[in-house]
N, C-alpha and C positions, 0 to 999 in steps of 0.2 A: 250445896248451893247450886241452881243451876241458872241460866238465863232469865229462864220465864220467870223464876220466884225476884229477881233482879227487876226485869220488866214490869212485874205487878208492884215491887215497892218503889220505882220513882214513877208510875202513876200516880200514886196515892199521897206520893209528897208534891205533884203538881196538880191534883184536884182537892185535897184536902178532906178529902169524903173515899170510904170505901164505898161508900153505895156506888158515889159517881164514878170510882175507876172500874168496880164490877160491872156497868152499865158499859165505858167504854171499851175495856177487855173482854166483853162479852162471857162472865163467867157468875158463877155464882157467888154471894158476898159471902156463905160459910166457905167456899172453897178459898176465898182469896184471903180470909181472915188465917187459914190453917197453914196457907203457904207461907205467911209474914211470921204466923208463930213459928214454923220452924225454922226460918230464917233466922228468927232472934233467938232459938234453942241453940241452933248451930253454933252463932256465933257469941250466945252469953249475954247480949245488950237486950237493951228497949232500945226500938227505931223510931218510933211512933208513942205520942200521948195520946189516949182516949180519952175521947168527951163525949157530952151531948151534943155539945158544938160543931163536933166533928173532929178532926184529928189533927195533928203537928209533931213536928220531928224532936224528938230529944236532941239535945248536945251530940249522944253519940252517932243518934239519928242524922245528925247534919253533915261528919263528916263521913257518915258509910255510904248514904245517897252522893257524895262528892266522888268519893272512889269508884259505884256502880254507876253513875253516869258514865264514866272514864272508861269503864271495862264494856258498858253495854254499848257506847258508841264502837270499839274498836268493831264489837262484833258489824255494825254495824255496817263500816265501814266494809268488813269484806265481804256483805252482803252484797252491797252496793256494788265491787270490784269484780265477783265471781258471783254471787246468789243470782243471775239474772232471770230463773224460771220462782226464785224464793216471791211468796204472797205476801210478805211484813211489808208494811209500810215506811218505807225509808223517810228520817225526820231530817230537815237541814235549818236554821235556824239562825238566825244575825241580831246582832244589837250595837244598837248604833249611838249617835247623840244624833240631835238633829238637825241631817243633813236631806234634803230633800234630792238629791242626787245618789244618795245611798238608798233612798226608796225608789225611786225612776232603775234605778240598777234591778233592784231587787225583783219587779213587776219585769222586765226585760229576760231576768235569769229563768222564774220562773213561768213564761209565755212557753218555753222548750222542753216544757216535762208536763204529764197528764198531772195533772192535780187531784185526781181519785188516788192515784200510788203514792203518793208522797203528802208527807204534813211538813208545813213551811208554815213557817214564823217569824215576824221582823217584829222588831222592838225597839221603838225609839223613848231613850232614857236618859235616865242619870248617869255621870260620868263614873261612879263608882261599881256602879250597877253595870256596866260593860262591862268593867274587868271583872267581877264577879260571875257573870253570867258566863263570859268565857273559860273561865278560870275550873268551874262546876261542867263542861262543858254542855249547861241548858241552851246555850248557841256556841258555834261551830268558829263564828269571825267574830269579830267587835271592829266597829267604826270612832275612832277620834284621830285627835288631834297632836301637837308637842310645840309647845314655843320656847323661845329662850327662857322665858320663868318658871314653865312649869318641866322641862324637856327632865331634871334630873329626878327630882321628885316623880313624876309618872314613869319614869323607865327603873327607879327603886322598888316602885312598887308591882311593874310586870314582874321585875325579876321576882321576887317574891311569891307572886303567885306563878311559877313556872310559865310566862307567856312570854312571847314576844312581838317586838312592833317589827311592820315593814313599811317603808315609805311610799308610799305614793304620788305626791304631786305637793309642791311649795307653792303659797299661798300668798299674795298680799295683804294688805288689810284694806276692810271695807266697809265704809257707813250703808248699813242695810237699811231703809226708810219709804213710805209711801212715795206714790212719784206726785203727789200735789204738796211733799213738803214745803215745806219755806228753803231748806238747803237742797232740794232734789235737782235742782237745776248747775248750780256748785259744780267747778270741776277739781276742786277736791277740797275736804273738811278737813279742818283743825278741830283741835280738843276745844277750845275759845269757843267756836262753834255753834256748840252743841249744850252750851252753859243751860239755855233757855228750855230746853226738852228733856222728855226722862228718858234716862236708859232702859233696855228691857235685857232682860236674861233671864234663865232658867234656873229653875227652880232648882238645888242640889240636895233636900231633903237633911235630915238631921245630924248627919257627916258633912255636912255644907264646908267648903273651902276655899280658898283661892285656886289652888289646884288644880282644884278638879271642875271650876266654872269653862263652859262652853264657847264666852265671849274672852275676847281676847284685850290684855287690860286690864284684867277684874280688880288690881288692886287699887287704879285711879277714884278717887273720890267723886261723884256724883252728885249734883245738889238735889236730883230726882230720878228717884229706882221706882223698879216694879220688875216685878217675879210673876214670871208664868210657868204653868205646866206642861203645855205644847203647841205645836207651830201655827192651828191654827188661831187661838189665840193672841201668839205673837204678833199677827199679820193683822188682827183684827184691832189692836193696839196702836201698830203702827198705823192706822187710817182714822182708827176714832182719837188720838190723844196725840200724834205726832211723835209718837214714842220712834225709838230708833236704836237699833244693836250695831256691834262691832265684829263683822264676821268674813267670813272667807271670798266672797263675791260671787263664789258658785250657784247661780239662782235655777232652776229647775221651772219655767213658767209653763212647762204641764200640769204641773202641779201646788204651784204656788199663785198663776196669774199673772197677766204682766204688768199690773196694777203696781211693782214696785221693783224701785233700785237702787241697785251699789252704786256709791261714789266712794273713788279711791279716798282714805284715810291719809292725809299728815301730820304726824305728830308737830308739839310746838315745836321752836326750841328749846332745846336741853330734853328732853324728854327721848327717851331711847327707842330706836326703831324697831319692830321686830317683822317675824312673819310668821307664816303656820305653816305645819306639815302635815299633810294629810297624809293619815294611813292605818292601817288594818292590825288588830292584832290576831291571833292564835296561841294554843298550846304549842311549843318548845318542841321542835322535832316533829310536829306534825304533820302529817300529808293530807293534804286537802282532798276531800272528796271532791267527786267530780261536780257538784252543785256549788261548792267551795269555789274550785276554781272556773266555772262560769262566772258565778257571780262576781271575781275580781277583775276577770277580761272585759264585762258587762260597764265595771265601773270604768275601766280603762280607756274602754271605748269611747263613754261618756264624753271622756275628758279632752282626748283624741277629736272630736267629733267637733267640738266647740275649739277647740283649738288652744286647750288648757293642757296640756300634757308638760310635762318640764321637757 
């Protein structure tokens, strides 16, 4: 086994074509079919199905690419630490939910490195799909959240995949809404409220939970929902239909517009208070590379800057 034959199979398990990873490894697609076959000789498995379709990982494919992402980041890593004359392209990667503050960070971290040397990746997703992505190390950090309902259940399930959370900054809650709402002027909403208008959230895919929803509340009953894909959508909703989320109040209006706002959230009474915690997770024991830890100082800063820091 050696690096490169590592390198050429979790290409081919993130383009899904050996044509396209022999296009971007710059190598021949008989040579890179012979390095995968002696990988699977070496180690006894199928990594890969063939099609016509193109390709997919077996079972045991899934979790070999989980281990060789693990070992080829390390190298990676002290590429990054000592290789400074090394030509590889150093990859750093985040996935997040979305937070447009975790994009504003991201665009900041990466303004201070040539973007010819490095491939950067941000991903805004599904809340399962973070910890998976982290967990496979296809990104380096993951961006959420933890409140009182879901804080045990999400930290059962870091632990599980070997991750961990770090805190970052407690949150209040906040009605996010067009500023021509009918309550945008409100200096602060109740759940009564908001009877009249649909909620918006995100979308969680066929794992769908309470859990692992982004807005905060998700198990309150709603007399009108809608599910989106991404934020700007979201935004587009809340202006065309007076749709309205329950979220952190951190707004980003570089990137969002200042077309909209938080008003602070009160629950009725009887109804239980909560708040959120914003923060990061990682692999258990890990050392952040230096893009790693730009991009949390990046965030830090953010927060620092506006005057949201705890």
């Amino acid at each position: 086994m050696t690096l490169t034959q590592l390198h050429y199979a979790i290409t081919i398990s993130e383009t899904g074509s050996f044509n396209k990873a022999a296009q971007i490894l710059y190598v021949s697609q008989p040579s890179l079919s012979n390095a995968i076959h002696d990988l699977e000789d070496e180690f006894s498995i199928s990594i890969f199905h063939r099609s016509g379709r193109g390709v997919s990982l077996t079972n045991e494919g899934v979790e070999f690419i989980t281990y060789a992402r693990q070992v080829y980041h390390q190298y990676e890593s002290l590429l990054d630490k000592f290789g400074k004359n090394g030509t590889l392209k150093k990859k750093f990667g985040v996935s997040t939910q979305h937070y447009s503050f975790a994009t504003k960070s991201f665009v900041e971290m990466v303004k201070k490195f040539n973007t010819a040397e490095y491939d950067f990746a941000i991903r805004e997703t599904k809340t399962r799909e973070v910890i998976d992505d982290v967990s496979s190390l296809k990104s380096e950090i993951g961006i959420l959240y933890l409140s009182n309902f879901n804080r045990n259940m999400i930290l059962k399930l870091l632990n599980s995949a070997e991750l961990e959370f770090h805190h970052l900054i407690n949150c209040q809650v906040y009605v996010y809404l067009y500023k021509e709402h009918p309550l945008a002027t409100y200096k602060e909403i109740h759940f009564s409220d908001l009877a009249d208008f649909p909620s918006l959230s995100f979308e969680q895919g066929d794992n769908s939970s309470f859990y692992f929803a982004e807005e905060i509340y998700s198990t309150k009953e709603y007399l009108r929902t809608v599910k989106v894909n991404d934020r700007a959508s979201m935004l587009n909703l809340m202006r065309g239909l007076n749709g309205f989320t329950l979220c952190s109040g951190i707004i980003c209006q570089e990137l969002n517009g200042d077309d909209y706002v938080a008003v602070p959230f009160k629950p009725d009474e009887g109804d239980e208070d909560d708040n959120m915690s914003i923060g990061y997770i990682v692999k258990k024991n890990q050392i952040l590379s230096q893009m790693g830890t730009l991009y949390i100082e990046e965030i830090k800063n953010y927060f620092r800057r506006y005057g949201l820091a705890d």
